[in-house]
C-alpha positions in Angstrom: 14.7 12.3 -7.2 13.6 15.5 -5.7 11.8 15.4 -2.6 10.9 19.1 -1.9 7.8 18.5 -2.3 8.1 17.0 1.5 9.1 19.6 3.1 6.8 22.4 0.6 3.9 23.8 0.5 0.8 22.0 2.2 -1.3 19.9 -0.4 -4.6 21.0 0.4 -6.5 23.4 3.5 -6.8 20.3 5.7 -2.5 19.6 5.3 -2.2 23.4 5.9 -4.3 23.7 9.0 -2.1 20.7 10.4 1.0 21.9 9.1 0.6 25.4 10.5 2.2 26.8 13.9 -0.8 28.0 15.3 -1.3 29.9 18.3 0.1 29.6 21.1 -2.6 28.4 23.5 -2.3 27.3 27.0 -5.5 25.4 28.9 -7.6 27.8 30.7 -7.7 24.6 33.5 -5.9 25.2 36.8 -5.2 22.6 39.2 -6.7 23.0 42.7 -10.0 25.5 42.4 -12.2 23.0 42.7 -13.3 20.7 45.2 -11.5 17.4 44.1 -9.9 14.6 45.4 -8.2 11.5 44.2 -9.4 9.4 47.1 -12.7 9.7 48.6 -13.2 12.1 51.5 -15.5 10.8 54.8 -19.4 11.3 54.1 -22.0 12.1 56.9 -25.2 11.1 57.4 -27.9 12.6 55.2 -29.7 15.5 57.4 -32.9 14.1 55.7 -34.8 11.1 54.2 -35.9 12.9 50.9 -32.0 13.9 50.1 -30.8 10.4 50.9 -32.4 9.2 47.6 -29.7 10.9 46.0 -27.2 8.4 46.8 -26.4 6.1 44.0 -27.9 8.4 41.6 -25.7 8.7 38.2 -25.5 12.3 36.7 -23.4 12.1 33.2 -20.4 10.4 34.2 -20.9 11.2 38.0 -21.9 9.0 40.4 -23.8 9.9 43.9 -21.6 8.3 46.9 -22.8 10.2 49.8 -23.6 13.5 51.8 -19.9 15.8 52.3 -22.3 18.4 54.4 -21.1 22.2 54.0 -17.3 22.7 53.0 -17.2 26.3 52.8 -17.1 28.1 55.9 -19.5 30.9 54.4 -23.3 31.8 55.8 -25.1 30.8 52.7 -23.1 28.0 51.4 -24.9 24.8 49.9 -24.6 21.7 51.4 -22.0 19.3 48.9 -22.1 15.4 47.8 -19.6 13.7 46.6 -19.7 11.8 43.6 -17.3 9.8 41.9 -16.3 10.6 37.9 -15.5 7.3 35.7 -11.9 7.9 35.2 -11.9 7.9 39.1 -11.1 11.4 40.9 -14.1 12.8 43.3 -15.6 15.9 43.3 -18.3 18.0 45.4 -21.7 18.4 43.8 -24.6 20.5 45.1 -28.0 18.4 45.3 -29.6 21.5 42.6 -26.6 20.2 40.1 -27.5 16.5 40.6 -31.1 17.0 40.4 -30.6 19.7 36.9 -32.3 17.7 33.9 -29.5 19.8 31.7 -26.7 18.2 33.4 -26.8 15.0 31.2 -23.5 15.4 29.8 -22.2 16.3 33.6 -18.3 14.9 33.8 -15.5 15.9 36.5 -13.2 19.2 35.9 -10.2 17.0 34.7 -12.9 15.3 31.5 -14.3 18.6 31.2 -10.4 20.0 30.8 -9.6 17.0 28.5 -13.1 17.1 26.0 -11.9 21.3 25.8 -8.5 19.7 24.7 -10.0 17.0 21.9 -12.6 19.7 20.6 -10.1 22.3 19.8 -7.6 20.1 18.1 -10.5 18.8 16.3 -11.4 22.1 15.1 -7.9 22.7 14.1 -7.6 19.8 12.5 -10.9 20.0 10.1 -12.4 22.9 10.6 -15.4 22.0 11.7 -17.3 21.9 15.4 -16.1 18.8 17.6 -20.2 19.0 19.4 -20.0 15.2 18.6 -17.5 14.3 20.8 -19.1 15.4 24.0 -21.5 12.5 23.1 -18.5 10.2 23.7 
C-alpha cells in the first residue's frame, strides 16, 4: 500500500493553508509597558463623590475596584483606577476609558494579546476574518 499521499501534496486550499510554513511571526505584545499587576495595588479615596460612582462599574471584561490616583510623575497625567480583568491580572484605567460607550469589548493587555493570537490563526486557518471571536 502506498502511503505518499500522506506526506503529498495538500488535498484542498484549507489543507494547504494549514500545511504551509508560513511566516515567521512573533507577537507585537511586550511584557511590562503597561500598568499591570497580578495582585491588586492599594486604592485611595476618591477625590470626589461624582467619580466614586465608578467603583463597581463593569467595562467589557473590566471591573472598577477603586481610585489608584496619578502614577505618572508627569504635569498633565490622568488620574488612574484600577480594575480587575476576568482571567484575574489588574490594570490602570483612566475614568474617560471607563466612561467611553465604544469600550464594550474592553479586556486587559494579556486577552487583548491572546484574541490577536486566536484571530490570526483563525485567518490562517480559513481564510476568512476571526471579528466573531472578539464577541467571545
Amino acid at each position: 500500500m502506498d502511503y505518499n499521499f500522506i506526506a503529498g501534496n495538500p488535498v484542498n486550499k484549507t489543507a494547504a493553508r494549514v500545511m504551509a510554513r508560513g511566516e515567521s511571526w512573533g507577537p507585537m505584545y511586550t511584557p511590562g509597558t503597561c500598568n499591570r499587576w497580578e495582585f491588586p495595588k492599594k486604592v485611595k479615596l476618591c477625590p470626589n463623590q461624582k467619580d466614586h460612582e465608578l467603583v463597581g462599574v463593569m467595562v467589557g471584561r473590566l471591573t472598577v475596584i477603586g481610585y489608584l490616583g496619578k502614577i505618572s510623575a508627569a504635569k498633565n497625567a490622568d488620574a488612574k483606577w484600577l480594575v480587575k480583568c476576568n482571567c484575574g491580572w489588574y490594570e490602570a484605567r483612566t475614568a474617560k476609558a471607563i466612561r467611553n460607550p465604544n469600550n464594550k469589548h474592553d479586556r486587559c493587555s494579556e486577552c487583548k494579546h491572546l484574541l490577536y493570537i486566536r484571530k490570526r490563526e483563525y485567518f490562517n486557518r480559513t481564510g476568512k476574518s476571526g471579528d466573531h471571536l472578539e464577541l467571545e
